[in-house]
C-alpha positions in Angstrom: -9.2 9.1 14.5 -12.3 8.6 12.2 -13.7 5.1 11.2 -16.3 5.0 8.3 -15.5 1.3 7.7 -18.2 -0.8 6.3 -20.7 1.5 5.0 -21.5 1.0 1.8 -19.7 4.4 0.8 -19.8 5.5 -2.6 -17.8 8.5 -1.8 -16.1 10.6 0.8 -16.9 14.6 0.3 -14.1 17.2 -0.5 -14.2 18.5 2.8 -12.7 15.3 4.1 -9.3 17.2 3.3 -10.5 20.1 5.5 -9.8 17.7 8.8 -6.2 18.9 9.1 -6.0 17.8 12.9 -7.0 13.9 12.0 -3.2 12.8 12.6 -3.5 9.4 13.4 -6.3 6.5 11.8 -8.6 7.1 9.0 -10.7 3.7 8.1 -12.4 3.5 5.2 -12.6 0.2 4.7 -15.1 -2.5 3.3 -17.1 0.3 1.4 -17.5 0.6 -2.3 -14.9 3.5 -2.9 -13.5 3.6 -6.2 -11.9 7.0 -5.4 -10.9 9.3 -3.2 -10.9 13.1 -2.9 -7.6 15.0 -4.3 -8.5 16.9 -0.8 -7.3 13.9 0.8 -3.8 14.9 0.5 -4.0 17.8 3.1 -4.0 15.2 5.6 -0.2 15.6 6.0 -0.4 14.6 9.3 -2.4 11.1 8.9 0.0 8.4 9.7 -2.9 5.7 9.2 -5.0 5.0 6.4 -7.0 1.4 5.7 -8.7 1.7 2.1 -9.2 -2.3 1.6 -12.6 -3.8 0.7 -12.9 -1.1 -1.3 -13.5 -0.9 -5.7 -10.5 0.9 -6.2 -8.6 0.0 -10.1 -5.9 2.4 -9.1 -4.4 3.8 -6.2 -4.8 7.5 -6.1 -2.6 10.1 -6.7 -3.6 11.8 -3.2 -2.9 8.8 -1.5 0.9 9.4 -2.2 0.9 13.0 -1.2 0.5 12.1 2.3 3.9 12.4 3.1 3.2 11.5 7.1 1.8 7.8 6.3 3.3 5.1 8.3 1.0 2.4 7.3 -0.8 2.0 3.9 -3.8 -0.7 3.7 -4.9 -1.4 0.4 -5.8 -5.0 0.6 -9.4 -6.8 -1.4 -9.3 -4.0 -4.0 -8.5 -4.3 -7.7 -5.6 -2.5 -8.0 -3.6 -3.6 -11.1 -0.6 -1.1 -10.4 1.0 1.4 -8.6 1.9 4.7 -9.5 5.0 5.7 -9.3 4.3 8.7 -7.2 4.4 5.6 -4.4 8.1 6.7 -4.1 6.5 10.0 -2.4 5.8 8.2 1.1 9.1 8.4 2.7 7.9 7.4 5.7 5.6 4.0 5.1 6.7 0.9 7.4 4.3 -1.2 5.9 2.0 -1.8 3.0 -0.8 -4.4 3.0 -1.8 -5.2 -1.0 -3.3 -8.3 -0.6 -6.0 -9.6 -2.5 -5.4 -7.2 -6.0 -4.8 -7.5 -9.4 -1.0 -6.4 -9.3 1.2 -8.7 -11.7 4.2 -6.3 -10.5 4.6 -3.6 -7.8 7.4 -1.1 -9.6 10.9 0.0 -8.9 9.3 2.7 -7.3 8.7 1.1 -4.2 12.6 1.1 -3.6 12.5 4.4 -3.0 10.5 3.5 0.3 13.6 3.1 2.6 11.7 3.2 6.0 9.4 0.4 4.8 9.5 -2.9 7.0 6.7 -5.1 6.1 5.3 -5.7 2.3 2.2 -8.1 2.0 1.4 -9.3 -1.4 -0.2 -12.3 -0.4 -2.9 -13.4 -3.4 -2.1 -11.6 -6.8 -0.8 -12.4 -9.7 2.3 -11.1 -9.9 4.6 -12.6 -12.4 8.0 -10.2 -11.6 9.6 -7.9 -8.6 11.7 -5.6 -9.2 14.9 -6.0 -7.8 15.0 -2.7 -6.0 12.9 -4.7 -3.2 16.3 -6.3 -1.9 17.6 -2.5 -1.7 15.3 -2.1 1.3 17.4 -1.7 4.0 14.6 -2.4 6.9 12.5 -4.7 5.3 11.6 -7.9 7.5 8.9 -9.2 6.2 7.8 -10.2 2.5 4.5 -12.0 2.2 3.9 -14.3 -1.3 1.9 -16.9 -0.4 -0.8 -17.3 -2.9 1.0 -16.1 -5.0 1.5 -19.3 -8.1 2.4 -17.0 -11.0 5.7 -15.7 -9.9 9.0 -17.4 -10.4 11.2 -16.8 -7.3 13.6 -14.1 -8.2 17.5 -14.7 -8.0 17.5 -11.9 -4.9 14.9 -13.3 -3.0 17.7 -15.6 -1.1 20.1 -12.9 -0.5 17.0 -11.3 1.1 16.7 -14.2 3.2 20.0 -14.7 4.2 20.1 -11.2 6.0 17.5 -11.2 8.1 14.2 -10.9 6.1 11.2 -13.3 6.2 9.3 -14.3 3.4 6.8 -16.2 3.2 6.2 -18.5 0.1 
């Protein structure tokens, strides 16, 4: 584990991707990181990574190469989309995005079929895609603050099997 939260970091050095044994929490949160190394991605093994509080427009590429993540925090940043490399993380159970600039998430993020919980809490959004209701674990689906979007016609369905949302 390695915590570097609140430091008024700028930047994290290339040799962050050299730490191939870090396996379980990296914290970088409440910084001023509007990036990230490409190195990053080397950490196959991470299963942990907190980037919120951060200055970050977009979520980076390396972020979605790390094909062992189990939990993605990406809350307070300024994120106004995902990239569709997103798909990539197999493995994620849950992914905090509270607090961004996200009007929509992508149909990407059905291809996350291990991922539980989905917080979304505070942004704009003003669609989901449908491919949400395809996720076959989810249990939680967090909207509140969220006055923009009109409820989607799946979001009962949802419901009715099990899920949570809050509106």
């Amino acid at each position: 584990m390695i915590d570097l939260g609140h430091n008024h970091l700028t930047r994290l050095p290339d040799a962050v991707g050299d730490l191939d044994g870090l396996t379980d929490f990296l914290y970088l949160h409440d910084n001023r990181l509007a990036s990230l190394p490409s190195s990053i991605a080397k950490l196959a093994r991470l299963r942990y990574l907190n980037i919120s509080g951060n200055a970050m427009a977009t979520l980076p590429e390396a972020v979605c190469r790390l094909s062992g993540l189990i939990e993605l925090r990406a809350s307070d940043n300024q994120l106004t989309e995902l990239p569709m490399s997103i798909g990539r993380l197999s493995r994620l159970r849950e992914l905090h995005l509270r607090n961004n600039a996200l009007t929509t998430v992508g149909d990407a993020i059905g291809r996350l079929r291990e991922l539980r919980q989905i917080d979304l809490r505070g942004n704009p959004l003003v669609s989901l895609p449908a491919s949400i209701a395809t996720l076959p674990k989810l249990d939680k689906l967090d909207l509140r603050w969220v006055p923009t979007l009109t409820p989607p016609p799946w979001l009962e369905a949802l419901e009715a099997r099990g899920c949570v949302v809050y509106r």
